[in-house]
N, CA and C of each residue as an Amber inpcrd file, in Angstrom:
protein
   360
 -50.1320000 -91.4260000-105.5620000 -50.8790000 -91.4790000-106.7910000
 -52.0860000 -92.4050000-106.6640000 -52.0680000 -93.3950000-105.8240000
 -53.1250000 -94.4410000-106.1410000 -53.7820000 -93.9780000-104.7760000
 -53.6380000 -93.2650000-104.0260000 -54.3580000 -92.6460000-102.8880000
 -55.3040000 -91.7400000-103.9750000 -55.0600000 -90.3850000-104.5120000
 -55.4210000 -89.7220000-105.8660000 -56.5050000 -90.2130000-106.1800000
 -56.4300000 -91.4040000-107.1170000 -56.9960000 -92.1770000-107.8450000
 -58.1470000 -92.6100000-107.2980000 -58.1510000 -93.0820000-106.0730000
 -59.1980000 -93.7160000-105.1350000 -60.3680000 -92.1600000-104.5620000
 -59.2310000 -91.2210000-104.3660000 -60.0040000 -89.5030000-104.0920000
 -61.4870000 -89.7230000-105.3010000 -60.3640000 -89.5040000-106.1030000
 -61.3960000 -88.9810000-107.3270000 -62.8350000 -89.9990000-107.6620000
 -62.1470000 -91.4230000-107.4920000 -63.3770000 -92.6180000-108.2420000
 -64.2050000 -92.0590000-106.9410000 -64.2260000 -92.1690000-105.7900000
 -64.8310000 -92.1100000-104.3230000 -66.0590000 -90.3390000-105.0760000
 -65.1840000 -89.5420000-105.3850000 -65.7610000 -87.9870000-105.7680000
 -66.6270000 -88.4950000-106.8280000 -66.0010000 -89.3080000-107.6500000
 -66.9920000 -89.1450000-109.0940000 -67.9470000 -90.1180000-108.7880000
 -68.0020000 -91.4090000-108.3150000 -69.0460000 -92.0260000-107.5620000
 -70.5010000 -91.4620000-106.9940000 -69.6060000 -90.4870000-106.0600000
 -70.4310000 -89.7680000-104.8720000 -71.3190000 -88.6870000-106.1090000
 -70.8090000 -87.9510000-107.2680000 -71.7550000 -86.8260000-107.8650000
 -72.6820000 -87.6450000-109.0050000 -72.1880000 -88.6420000-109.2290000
 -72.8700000 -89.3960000-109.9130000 -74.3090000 -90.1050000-109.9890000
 -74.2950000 -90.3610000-108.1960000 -75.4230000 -91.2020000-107.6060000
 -76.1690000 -89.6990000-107.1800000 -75.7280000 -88.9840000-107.0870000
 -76.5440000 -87.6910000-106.0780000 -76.8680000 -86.8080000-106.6810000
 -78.4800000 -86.3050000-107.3230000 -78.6600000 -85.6110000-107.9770000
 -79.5360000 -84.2980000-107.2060000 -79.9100000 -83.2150000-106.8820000
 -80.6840000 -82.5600000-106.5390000 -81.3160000 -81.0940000-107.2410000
 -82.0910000 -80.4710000-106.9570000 -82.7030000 -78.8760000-107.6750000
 -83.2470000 -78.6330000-106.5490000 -83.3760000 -77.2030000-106.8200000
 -83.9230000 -76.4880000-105.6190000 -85.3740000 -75.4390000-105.9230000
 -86.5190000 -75.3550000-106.2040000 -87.0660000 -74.3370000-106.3460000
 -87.4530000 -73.1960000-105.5810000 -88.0930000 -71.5150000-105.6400000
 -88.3010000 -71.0660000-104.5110000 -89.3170000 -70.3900000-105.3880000
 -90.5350000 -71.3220000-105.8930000 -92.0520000 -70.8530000-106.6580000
 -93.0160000 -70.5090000-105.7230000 -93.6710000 -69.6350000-105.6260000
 -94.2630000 -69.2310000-105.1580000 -96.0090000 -69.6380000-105.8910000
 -95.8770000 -70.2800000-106.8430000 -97.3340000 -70.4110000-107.4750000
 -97.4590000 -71.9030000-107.5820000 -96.9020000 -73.0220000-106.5890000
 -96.9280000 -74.0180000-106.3450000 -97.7760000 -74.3570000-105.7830000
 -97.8790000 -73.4700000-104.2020000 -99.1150000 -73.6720000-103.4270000
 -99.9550000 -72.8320000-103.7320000-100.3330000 -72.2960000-105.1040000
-101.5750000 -71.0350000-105.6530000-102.4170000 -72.0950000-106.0650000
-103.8830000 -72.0030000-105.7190000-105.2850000 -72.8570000-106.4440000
-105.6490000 -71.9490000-107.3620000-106.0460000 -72.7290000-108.3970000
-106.6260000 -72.2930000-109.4690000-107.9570000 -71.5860000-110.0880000
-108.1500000 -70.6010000-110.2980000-109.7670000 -70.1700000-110.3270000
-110.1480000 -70.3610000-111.8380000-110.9930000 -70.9140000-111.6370000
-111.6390000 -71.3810000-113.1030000-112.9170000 -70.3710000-113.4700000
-112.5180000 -70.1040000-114.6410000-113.2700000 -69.0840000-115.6080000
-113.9140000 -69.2230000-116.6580000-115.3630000 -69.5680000-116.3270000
-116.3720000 -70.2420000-117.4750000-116.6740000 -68.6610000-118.6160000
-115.8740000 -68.8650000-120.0930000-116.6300000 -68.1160000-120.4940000
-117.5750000 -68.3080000-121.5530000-118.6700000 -68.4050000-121.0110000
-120.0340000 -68.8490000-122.0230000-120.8990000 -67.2640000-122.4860000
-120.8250000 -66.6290000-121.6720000-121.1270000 -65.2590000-122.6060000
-119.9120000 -64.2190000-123.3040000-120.2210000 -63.2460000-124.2790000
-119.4540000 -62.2340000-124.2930000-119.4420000 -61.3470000-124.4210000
-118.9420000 -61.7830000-122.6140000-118.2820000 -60.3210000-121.7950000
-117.2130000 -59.9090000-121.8800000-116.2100000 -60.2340000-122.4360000
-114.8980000 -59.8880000-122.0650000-114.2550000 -59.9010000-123.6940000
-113.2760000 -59.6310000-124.0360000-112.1530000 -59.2990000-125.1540000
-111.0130000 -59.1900000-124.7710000-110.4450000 -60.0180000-125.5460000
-108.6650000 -60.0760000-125.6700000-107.7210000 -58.9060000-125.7610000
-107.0050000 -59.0530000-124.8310000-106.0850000 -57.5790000-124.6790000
-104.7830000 -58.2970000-125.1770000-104.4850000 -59.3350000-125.1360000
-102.4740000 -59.2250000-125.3460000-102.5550000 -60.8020000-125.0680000
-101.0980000 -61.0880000-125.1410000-100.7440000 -62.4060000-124.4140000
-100.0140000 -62.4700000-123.4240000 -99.5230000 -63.3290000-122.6050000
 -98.1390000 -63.6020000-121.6190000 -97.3810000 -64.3960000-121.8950000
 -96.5670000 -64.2400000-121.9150000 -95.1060000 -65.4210000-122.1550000
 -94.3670000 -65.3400000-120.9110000 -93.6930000 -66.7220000-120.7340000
 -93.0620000 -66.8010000-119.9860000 -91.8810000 -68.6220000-120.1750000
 -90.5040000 -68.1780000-119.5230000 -89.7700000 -69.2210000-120.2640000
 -88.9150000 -69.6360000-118.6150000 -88.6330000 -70.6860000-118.6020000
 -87.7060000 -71.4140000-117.8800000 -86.8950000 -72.0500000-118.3830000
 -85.9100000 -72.5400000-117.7120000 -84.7980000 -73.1370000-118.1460000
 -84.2620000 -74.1070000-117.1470000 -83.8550000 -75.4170000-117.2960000
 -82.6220000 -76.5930000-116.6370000 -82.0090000 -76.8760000-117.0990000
 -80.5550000 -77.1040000-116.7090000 -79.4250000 -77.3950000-117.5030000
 -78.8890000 -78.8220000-116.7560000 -78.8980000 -79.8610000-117.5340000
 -77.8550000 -80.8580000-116.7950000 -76.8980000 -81.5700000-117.4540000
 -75.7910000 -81.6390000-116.7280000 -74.4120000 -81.6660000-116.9600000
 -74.1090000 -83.1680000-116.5330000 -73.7230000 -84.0710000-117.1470000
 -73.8540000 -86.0580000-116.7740000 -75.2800000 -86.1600000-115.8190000
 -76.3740000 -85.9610000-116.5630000 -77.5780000 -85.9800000-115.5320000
 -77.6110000 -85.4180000-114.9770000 -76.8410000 -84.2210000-113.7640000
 -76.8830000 -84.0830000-112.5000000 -77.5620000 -82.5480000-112.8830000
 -77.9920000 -82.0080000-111.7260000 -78.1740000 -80.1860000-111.8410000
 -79.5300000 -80.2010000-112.5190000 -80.0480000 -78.6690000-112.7990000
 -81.7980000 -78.8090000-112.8680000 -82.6070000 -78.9280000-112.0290000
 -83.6610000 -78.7920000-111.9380000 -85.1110000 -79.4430000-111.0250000
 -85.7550000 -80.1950000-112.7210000 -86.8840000 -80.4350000-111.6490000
 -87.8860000 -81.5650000-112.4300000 -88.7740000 -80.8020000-112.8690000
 -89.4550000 -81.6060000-113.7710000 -90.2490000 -81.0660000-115.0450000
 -91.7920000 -80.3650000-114.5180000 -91.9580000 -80.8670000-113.3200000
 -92.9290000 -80.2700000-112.4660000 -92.8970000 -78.9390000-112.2320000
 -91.4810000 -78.9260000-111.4240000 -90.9750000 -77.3620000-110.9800000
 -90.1780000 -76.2120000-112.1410000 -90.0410000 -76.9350000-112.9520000
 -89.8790000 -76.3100000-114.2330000 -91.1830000 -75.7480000-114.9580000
 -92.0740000 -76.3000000-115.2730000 -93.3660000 -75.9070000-115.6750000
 -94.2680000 -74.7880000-114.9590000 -93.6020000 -74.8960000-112.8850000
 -94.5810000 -73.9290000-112.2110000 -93.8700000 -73.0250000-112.8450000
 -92.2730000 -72.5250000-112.8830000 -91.4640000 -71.9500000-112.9410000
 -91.4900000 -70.7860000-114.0910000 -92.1700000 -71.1040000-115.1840000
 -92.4120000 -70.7760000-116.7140000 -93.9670000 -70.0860000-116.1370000
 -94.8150000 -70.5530000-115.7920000 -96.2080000 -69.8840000-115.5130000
 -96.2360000 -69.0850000-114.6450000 -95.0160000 -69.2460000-113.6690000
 -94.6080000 -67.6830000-112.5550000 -94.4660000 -66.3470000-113.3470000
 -93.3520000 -67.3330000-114.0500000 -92.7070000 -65.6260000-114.9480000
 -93.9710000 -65.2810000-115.6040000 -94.6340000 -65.9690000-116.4830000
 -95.6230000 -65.5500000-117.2500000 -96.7780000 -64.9630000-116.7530000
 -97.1340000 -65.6330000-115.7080000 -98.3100000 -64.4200000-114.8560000
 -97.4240000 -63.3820000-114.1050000 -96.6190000 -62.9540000-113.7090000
 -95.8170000 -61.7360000-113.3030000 -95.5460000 -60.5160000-114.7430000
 -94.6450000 -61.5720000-115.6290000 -94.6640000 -60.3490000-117.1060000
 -96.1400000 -59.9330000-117.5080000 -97.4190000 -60.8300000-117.8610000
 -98.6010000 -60.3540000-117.2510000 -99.0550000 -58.6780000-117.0160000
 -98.6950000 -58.7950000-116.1800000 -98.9870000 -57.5750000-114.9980000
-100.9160000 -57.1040000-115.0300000-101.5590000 -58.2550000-114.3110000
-102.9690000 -58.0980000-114.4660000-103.2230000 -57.0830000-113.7140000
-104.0160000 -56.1770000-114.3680000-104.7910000 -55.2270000-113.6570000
-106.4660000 -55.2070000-113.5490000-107.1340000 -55.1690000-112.7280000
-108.4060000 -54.6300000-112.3620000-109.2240000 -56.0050000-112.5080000
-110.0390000 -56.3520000-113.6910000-110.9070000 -57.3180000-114.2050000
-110.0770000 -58.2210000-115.2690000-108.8220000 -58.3560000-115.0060000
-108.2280000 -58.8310000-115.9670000-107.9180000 -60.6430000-115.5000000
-107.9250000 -61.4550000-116.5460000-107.3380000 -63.1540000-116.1800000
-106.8440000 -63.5540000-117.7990000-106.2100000 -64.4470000-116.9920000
-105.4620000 -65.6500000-118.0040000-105.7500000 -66.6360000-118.2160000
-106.4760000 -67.0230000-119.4690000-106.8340000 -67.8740000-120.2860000
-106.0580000 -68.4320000-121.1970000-106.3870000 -69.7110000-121.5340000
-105.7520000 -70.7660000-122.4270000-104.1970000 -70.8450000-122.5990000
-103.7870000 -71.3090000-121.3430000-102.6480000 -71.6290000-120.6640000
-102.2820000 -72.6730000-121.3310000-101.1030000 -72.4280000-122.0390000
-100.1980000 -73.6490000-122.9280000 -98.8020000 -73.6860000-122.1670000
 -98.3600000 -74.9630000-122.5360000 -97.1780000 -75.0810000-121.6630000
 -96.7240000 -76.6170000-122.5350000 -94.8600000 -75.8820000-123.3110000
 -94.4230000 -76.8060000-124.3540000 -93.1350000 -76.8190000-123.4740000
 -92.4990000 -77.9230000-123.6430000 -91.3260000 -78.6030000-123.1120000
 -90.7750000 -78.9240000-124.0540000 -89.4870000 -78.5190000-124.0870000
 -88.8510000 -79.0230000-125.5010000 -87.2570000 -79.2750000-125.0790000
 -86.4230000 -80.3810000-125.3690000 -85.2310000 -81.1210000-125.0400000
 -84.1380000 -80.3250000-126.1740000 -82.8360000 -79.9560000-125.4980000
 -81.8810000 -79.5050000-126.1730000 -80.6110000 -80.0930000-125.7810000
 -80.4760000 -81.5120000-127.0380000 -79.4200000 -81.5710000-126.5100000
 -77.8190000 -81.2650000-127.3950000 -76.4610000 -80.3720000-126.8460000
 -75.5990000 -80.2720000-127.1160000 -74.6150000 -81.2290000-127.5130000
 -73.9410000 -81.9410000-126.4090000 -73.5740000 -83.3060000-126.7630000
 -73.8210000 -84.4260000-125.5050000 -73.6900000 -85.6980000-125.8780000
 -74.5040000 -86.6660000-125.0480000 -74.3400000 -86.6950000-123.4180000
 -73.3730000 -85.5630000-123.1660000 -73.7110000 -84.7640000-121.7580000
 -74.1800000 -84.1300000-121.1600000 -74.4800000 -82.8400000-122.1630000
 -75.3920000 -81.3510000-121.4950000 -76.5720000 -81.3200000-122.4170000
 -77.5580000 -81.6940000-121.2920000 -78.9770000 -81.3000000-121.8210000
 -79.5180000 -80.2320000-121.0600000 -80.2160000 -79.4370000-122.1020000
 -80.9950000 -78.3680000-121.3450000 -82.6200000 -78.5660000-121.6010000
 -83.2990000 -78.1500000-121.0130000 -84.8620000 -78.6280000-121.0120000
 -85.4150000 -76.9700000-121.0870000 -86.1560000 -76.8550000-122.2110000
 -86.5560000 -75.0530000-122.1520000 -88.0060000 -75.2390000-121.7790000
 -89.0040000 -74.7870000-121.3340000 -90.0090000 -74.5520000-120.8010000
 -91.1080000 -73.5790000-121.1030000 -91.9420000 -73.2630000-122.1620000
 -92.0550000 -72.0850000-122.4230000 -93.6970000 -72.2320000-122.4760000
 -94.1090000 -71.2880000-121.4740000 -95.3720000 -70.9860000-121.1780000
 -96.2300000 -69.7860000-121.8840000 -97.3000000 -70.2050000-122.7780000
 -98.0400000 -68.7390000-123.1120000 -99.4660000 -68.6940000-122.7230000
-100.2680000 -67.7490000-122.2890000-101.4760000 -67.6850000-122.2050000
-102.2450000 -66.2800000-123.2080000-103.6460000 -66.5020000-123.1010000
-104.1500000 -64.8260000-123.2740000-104.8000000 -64.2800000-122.0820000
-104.7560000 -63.0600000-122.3090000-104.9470000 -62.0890000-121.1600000
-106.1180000 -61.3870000-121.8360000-107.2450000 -61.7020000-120.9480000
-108.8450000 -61.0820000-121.2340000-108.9630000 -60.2150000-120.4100000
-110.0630000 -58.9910000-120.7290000-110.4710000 -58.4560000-119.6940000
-111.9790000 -58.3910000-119.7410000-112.6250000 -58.2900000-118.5080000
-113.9120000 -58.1900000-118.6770000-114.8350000 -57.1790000-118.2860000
-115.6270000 -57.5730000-119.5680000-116.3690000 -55.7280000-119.6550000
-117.1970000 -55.3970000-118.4390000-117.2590000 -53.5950000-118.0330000
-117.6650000 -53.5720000-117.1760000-119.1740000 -53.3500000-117.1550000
């Protein structure tokens, strides 16, 4: 029993101190093209949304608010689906804390832009 005892403090110790996330974003290493629009050329077609999610359980589990944020602007330029002369403008990005009880927090992530196109 007190062998047990020592298992577990040693286990709960060990998940306690050790936290990690993993991402596999692909729009991490994407540069940004910036789109001056001072004439008008172009008109609003729609928007994009896009949402992420982390869940952590005594702190542990999730990624960081970094990789959470690329994570939300992936989905959202993919649901997207730009075609031809088309970009994404006025890129918002809200973070908002959910917590259940003073153990499980979830962090929601929710990205919207508009989707212009420009005249030909």
């Amino acid at each position: 029993m007190k062998k047990l005892l020592s298992v577990c403090a040693v286990t709960i110790a060990a998940m306690s101190l050790s936290s990690c996330g993993i991402t596999a974003n692909p729009a991490l290493g994407v540069s940004e093209t910036k789109v001056v629009l001072q004439q008008k050329n172009f008109h609003v077609v729609g928007q994009a949304y896009g949402q992420a999610r982390a869940v952590y359980i005594l702190g542990m589990g999730g990624i960081r608010k970094k990789a959470l944020r690329a994570n939300a602007i992936d989905e959202m330029s993919r649901n997207a689906r730009l075609t031809g002369s088309q970009a994404l403008v006025n890129t918002n990005v809200h973070i908002s804390n959910k917590f259940i009880t003073p153990f499980y927090r979830e962090l929601i992530c929710d990205a919207t832009a508009n989707v212009i196109e420009f005249d030909k």
